[in-house]
N, C-alpha and C positions, 0 to 999 in steps of 0.2 A: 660502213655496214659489215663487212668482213670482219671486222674486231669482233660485231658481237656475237657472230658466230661461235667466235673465241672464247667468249663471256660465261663461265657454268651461269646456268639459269638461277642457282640460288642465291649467287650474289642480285639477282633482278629482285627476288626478295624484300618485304621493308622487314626493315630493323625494328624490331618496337623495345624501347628501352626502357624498364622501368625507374623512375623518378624516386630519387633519394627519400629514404623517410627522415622526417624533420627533427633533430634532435630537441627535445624538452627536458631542461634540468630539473634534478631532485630538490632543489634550492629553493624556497621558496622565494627568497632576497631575488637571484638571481632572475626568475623567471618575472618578479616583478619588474628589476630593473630593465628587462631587454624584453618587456613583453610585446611592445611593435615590431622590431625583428622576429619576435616567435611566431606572432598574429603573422604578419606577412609570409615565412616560412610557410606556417601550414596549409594559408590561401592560396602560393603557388602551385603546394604538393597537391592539394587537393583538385585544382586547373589540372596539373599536369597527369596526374592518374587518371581523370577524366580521358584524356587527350589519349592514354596509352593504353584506354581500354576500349575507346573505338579504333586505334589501329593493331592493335589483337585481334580483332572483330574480321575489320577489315581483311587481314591477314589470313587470319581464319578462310573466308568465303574463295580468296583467290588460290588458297592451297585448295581448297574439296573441289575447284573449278578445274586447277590443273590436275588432279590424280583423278576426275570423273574424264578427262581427255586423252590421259597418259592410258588411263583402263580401255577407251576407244581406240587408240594406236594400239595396244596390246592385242586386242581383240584382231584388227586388224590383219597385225605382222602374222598370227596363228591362220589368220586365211590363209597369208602368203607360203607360209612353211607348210601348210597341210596339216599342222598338227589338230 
């Protein structure tokens, strides 16, 4: 418990990482030959952008939760100082 004290809060933070975009060749030879690796590619990227725009989201709500509570403590600490 004392470590997390230690912990800066934004490492508590999620990480939302955005998902490679899928490379598609100029080729058409190529894109014929490898087009299950391509199809699958863009199936995952398209998963995974999903996945990385509800933890943006996510993200999102838990920052405006902590800076609407950080502005309560603020508020706060100015009772205490008198200002």
């Amino acid at each position: 418990m004392a470590l997390l004290i230690l912990v800066p809060v934004a490492c508590l933070a999620n990480s939302c990482l955005a998902p490679v975009r899928p490379f598609l060749p100029n080729d058409s030879q190529a894109a014929s030959e490898y087009a299950d690796i391509i199809r699958r590619d863009f199936q995952i990227y398209i998963k995974d952008v999903q996945e990385y725009f509800r933890c943006l989201e996510q993200e999102r709500a838990r920052a405006f939760e902590e800076a609407r509570e950080v502005s309560q403590d603020y508020g706060r600490f100015l009772e205490l100082v008198g200002d």
